[in-house]
VEXDREN-2710 file (C-alpha; in Angstrom, 1 decimal):
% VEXDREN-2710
k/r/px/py/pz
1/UNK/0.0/0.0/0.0
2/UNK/1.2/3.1/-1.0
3/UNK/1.2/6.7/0.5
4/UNK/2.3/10.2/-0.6
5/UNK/5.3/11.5/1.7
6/UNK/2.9/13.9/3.9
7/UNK/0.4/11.4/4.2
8/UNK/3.3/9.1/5.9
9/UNK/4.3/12.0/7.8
10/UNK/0.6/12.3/9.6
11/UNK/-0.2/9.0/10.6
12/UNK/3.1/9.5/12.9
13/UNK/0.8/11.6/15.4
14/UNK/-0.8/7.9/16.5
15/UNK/2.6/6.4/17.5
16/UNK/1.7/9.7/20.6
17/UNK/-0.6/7.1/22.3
18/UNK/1.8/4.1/22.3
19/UNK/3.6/2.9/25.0
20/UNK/5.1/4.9/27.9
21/UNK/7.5/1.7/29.1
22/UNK/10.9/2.5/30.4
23/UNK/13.4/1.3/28.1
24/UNK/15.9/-0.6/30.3
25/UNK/19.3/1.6/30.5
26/UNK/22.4/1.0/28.3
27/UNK/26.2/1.9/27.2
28/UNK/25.7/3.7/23.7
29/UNK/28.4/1.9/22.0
30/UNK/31.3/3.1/20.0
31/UNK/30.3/3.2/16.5
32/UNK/31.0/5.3/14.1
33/UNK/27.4/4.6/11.4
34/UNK/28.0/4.7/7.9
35/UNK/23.8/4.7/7.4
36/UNK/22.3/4.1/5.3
37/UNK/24.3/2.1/3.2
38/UNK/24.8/2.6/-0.4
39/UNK/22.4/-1.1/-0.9
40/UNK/19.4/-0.8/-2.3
41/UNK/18.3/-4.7/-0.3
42/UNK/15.0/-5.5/1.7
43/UNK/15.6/-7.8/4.3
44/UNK/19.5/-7.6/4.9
45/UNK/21.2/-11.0/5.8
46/UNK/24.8/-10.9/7.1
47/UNK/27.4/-13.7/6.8
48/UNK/30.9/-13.1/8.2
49/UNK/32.3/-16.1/6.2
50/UNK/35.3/-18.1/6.8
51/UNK/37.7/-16.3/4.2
52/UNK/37.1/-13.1/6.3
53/UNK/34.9/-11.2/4.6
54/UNK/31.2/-10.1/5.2
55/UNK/28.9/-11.0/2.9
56/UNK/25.3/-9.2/2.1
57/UNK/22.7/-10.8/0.9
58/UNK/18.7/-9.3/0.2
59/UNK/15.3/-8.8/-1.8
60/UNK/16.5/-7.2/-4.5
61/UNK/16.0/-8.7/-7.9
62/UNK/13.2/-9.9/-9.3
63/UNK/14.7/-13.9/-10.4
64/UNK/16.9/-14.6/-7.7
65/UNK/19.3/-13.1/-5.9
66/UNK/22.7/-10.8/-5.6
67/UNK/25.8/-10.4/-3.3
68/UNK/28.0/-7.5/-2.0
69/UNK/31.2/-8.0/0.2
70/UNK/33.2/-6.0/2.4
71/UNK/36.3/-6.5/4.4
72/UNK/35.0/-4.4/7.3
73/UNK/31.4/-3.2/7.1
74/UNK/31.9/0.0/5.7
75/UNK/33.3/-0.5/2.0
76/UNK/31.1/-2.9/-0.1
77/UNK/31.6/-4.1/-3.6
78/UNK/29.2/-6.1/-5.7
79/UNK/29.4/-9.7/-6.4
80/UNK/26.9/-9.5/-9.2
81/UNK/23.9/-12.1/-9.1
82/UNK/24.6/-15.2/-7.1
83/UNK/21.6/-17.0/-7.9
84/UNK/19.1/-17.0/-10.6
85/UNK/15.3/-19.0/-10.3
86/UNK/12.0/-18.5/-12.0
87/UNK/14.0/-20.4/-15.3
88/UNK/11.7/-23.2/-17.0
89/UNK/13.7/-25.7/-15.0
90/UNK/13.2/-24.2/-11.3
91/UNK/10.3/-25.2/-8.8
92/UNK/9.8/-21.6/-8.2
93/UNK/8.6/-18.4/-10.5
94/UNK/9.0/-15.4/-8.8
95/UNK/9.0/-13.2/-5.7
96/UNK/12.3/-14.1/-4.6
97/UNK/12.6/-12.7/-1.1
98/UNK/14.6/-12.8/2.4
99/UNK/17.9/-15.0/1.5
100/UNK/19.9/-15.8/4.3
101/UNK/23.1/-17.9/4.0
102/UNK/25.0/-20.2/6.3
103/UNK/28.2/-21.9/6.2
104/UNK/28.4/-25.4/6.6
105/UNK/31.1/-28.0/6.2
106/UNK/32.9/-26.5/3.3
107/UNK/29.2/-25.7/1.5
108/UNK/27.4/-22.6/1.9
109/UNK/23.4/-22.8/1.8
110/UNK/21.0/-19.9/0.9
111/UNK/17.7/-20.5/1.9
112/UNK/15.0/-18.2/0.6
113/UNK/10.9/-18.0/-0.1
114/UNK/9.7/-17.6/-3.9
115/UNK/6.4/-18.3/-5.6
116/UNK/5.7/-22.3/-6.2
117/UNK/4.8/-23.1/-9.6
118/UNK/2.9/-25.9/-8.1
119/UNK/0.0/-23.7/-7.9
120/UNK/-3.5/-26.0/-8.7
121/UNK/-6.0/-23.5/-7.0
122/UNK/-4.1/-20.4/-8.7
123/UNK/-3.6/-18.5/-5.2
124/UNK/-2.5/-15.3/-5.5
125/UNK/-0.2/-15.9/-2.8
126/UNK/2.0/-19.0/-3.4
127/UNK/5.4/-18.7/-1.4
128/UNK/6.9/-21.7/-0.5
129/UNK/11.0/-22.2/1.4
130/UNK/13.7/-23.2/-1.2
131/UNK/17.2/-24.0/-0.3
132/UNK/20.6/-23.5/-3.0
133/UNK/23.8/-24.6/-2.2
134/UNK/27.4/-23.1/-3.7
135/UNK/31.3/-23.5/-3.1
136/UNK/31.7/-19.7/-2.7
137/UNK/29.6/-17.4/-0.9
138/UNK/29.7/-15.5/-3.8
139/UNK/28.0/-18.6/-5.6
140/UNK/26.9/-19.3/-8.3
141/UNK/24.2/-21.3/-6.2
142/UNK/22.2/-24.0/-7.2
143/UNK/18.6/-25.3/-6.3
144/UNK/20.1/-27.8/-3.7
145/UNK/16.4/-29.7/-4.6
146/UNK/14.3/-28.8/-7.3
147/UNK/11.5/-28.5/-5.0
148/UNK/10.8/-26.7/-1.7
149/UNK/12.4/-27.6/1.7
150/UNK/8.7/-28.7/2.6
151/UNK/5.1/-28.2/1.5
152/UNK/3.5/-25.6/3.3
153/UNK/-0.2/-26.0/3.2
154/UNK/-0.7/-22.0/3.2
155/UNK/1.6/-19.7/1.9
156/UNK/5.0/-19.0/3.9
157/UNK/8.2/-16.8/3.7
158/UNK/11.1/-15.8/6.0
159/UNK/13.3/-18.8/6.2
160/UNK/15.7/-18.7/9.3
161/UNK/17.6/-21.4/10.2
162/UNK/19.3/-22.3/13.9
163/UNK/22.0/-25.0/14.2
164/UNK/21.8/-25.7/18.1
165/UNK/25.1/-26.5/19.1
166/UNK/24.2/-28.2/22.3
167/UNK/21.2/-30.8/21.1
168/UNK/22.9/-31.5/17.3
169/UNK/19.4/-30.0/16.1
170/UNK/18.8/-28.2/13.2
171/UNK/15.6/-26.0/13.1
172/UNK/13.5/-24.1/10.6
173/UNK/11.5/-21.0/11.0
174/UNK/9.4/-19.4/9.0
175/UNK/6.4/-17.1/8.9
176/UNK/2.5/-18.1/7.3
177/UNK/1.3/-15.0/5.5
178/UNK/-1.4/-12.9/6.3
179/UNK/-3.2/-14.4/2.9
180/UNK/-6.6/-15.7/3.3
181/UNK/-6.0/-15.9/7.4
182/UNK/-8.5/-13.5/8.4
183/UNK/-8.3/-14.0/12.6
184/UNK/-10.8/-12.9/14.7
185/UNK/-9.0/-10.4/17.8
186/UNK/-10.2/-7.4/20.2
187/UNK/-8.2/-5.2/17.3
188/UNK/-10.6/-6.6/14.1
189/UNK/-14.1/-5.8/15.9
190/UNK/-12.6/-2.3/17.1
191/UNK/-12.1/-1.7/13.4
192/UNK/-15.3/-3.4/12.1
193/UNK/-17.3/-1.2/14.5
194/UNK/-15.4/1.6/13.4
195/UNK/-15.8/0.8/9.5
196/UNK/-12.5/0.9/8.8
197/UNK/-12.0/-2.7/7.7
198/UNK/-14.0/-5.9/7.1
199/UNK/-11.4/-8.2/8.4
200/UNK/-8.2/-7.8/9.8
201/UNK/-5.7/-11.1/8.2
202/UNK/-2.5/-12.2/10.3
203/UNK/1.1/-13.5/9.6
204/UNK/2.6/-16.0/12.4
205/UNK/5.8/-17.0/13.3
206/UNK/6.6/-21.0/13.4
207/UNK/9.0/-23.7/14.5
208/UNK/10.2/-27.0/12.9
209/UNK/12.6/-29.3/13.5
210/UNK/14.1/-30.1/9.9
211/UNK/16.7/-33.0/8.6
212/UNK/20.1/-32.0/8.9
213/UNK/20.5/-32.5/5.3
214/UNK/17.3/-29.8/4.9
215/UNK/15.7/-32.1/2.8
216/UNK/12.6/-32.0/4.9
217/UNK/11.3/-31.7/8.3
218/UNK/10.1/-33.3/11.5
219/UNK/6.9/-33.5/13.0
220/UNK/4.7/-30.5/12.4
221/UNK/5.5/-27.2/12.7
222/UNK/5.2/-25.2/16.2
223/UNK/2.9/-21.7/16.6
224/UNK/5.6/-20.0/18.4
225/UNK/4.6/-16.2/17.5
226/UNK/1.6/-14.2/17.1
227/UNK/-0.4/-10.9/16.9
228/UNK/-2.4/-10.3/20.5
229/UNK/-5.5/-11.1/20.4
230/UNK/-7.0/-8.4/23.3
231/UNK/-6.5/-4.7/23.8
232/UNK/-5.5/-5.0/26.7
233/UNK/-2.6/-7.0/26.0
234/UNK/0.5/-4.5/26.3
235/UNK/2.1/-5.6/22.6
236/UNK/-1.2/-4.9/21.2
237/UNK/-0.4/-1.0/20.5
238/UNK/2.9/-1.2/18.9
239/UNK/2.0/-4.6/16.7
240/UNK/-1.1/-3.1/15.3
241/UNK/0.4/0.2/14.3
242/UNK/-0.2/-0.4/10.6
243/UNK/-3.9/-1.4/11.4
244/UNK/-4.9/1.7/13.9
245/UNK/-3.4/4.5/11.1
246/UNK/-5.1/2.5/8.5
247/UNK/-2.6/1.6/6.5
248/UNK/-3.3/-1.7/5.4
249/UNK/-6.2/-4.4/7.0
250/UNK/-2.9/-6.9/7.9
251/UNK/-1.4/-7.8/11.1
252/UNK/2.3/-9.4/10.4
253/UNK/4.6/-11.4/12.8
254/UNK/7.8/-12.7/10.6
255/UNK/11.3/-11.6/9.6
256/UNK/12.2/-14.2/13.0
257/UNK/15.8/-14.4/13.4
258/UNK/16.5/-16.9/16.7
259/UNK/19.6/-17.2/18.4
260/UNK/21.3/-18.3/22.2
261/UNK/22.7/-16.2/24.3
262/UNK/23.4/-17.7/27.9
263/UNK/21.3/-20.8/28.0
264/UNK/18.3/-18.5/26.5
265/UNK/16.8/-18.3/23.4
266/UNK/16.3/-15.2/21.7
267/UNK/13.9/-14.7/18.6
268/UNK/13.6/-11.4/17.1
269/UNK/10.8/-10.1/15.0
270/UNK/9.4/-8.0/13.0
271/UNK/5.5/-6.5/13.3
272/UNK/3.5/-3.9/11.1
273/UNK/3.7/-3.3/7.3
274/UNK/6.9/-3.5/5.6
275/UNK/5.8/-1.4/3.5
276/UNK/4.6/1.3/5.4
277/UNK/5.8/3.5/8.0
278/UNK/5.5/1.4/11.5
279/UNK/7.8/-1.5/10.8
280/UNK/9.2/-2.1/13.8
281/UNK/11.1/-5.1/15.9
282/UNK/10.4/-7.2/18.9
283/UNK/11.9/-9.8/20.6
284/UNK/10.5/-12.6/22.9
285/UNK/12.9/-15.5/25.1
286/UNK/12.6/-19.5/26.1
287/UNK/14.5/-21.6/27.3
288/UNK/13.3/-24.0/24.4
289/UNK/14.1/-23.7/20.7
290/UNK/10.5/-24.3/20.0
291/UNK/9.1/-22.5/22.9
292/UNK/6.9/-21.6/24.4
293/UNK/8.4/-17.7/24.1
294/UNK/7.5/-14.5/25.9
295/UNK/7.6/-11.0/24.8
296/UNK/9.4/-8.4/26.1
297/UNK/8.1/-5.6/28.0
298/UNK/10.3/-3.5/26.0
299/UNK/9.2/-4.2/22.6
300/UNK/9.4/-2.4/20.4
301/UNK/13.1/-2.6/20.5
302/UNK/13.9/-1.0/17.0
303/UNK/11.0/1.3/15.6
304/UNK/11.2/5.0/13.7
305/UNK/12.3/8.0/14.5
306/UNK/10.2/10.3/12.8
307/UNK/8.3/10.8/15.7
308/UNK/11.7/12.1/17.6
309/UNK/12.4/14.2/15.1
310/UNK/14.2/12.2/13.1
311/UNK/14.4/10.8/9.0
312/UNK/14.2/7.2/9.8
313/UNK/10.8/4.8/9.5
314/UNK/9.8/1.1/8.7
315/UNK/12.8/-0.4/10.5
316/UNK/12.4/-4.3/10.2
317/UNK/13.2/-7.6/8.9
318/UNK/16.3/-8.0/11.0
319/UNK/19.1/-10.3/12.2
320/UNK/22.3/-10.7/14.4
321/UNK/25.6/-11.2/13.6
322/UNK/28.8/-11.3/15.2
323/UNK/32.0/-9.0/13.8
324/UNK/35.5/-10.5/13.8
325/UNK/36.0/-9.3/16.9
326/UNK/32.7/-10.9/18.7
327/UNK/30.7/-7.6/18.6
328/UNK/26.8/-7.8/18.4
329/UNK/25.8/-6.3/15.0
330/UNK/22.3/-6.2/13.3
331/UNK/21.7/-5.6/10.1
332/UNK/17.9/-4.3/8.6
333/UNK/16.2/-2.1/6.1
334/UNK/14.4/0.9/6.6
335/UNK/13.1/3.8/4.8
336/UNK/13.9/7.9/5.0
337/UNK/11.6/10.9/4.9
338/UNK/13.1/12.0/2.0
339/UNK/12.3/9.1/0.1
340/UNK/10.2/7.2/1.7
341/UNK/9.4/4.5/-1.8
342/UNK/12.6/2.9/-1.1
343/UNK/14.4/0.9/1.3
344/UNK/18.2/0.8/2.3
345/UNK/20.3/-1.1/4.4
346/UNK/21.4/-0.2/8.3
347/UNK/23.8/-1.6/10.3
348/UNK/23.8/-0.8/14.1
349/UNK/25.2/-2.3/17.3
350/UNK/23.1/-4.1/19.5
351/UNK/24.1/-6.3/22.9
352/UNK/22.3/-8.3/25.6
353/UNK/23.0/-6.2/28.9
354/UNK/23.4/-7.7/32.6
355/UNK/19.7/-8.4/33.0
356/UNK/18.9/-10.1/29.5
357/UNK/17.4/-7.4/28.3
358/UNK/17.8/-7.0/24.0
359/UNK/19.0/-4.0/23.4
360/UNK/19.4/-2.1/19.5
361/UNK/21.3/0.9/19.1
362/UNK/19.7/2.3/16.4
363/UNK/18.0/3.8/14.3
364/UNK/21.1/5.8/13.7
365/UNK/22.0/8.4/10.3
366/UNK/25.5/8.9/9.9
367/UNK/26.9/10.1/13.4
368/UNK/24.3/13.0/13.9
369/UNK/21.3/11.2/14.9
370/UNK/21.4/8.4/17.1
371/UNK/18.3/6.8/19.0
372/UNK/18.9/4.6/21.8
END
């Protein structure tokens, strides 16, 4: 859904009612922000590969996929297009979205969503998980199957993968799309009284277990994330931004990136339109890779500026990596004021203080405008 710059600009007076939580207290770190980058990627998916470099991969093209590198986070040069689908011999047609790429026993692995071709009932919505495999990390990669990882019975997108180290365990997440999931909620009959929409259709975060050779999974998959249902519930403000300023008639929970981090399991995620102005991140813990997880009180963790006066809005779809030196780094896209049709690539700091809390440093615009 698309909106004229002032139009964006307005519906920013709602974000006045949110949440009046104090954010739990932190050591700005030292980074010196190069943001936005000069990447024109949705959905940003660092690898620090075993050569050295960093590697970016994102939604960018509209048959597969491209590459850029850098030795340190600031300079990046292309690789070019490091794999191409949609061809007459691929499972998959088109929408290729969210890569992410692990290294793995020599092999790296991108795992991404596109549209199935195996499409009967002609859904509008058809996105099933693929996984590629390549020698380089600058590819070329190759369908590693020429079908998806597993058939979804409803659309789903937002692969993330979690090798835990201390069960052997590989898991899969992903998100079901808001397509043709119309949920009933506190939030849908506040906007059906008010005539703003019919129905209100969610996105939800799950959790498989999957073979360690990805060529399927095990058991069935695990609800681990979802919009609230009440308005009382305090995540119900903040994940139904996009809703309240009538932007769109969709609830989303996906772009989940898990990790562990002291015996606890972290998954972050994103909630609101990515395409509009509230895109924002959240995070929730267990103690189980499959849950069950709790929010935080201090969601959102990562949200716009705009509000504080500055550029920055429709922060999401993020993940963590670690630099060379073990520093916390997250990687996203947002949007700026100035051009707010387009999104480009941030990388801030982010840590896990004494108390467990997730904490982002960011959004931040070159050195002159930093929100903690």
């Amino acid at each position: 859904m698309k909106q004229t710059f002032l139009a964006i600009l307005a519906t920013f007076v709602l974000l006045l009612l949110g949440s009046c939580r104090t954010k739990p207290a932190a050591n700005e770190a030292d980074y010196e922000s190069l943001n936005p980058l000069p990447i024109l990627f949705g959905d940003p998916f660092v690898l620090l590969a075993s050569d050295g470099n960093y590697y970016m991969y994102g939604t960018s093209l509209a048959d597969g996929f491209e590459a850029y590198v850098s030795p340190d986070l600031r300079k990046w040069e292309p690789c070019g297009q490091v794999y191409r689908g949609g061809t007459d011999d691929d499972w998959n047609v088109d929408c290729f979205w969210a890569p992410e790429v692990y290294e793995r026993n020599g092999k790296y692995y991108l795992f991404f969503s596109a549209n199935s071709k195996d499409n009967p009932t002609n859904e509008g919505e058809n996105f099933q998980i693929g996984v590629a495999v390549a020698d380089s990390p600058k590819g070329p990669f190759v369908n590693l199957m020429n079908r998806p990882v597993f058939k979804a019975p409803y659309p789903v997108i937002d692969a993330n993968v979690l090798f835990d180290n201390d069960s052997g365990r590989t898991y899969l997440y992903f998100s079901r799309c808001c397509y043709k999931h119309a949920v009933d909620s506190e939030i849908a009959d506040s906007m059906k009284r008010a005539g703003t929409f019919g129905e209100i259709e969610e996105s939800w975060v799950y959790g498989v277990e999957m073979e360690p050779d990805f060529s399927g999974i095990i058991g069935e998959p695990t609800l681990l994330l979802a919009p609230p249902s009440t308005l009382n519930d305090t995540q119900a403000e903040w994940e139904s931004r996009s809703v309240t300023a009538r932007e769109v008639n969709r609830r989303w929970t996906e772009g989940s990136f898990i990790f562990k981090h002291d015996n606890t399991y972290y998954i972050m995620y994103s909630a609101n339109s990515y395409q509009g102005a509230y895109y924002a991140v959240g995070y929730a813990t267990s103690d189980n890779p499959l849950g069950p997880f709790k929010k935080s009180d201090y969601n959102p963790v990562l949200q716009e500026n705009v509000s504080k006066g500055g550029s920055v809005m429709g922060t999401g779809h993020n993940m963590m990596f670690r630099t060379a030196d073990g520093k916390m780094m997250t990687s996203y896209h947002g949007r700026l004021t100035s051009n707010p049709q387009e999104r480009v690539v941030f990388i801030d700091p982010m840590e896990i203080d004494a108390e467990g809390h997730l904490i982002i440093h960011g959004p931040t615009l070159q050195t002159t405008e930093t929100q903690e």
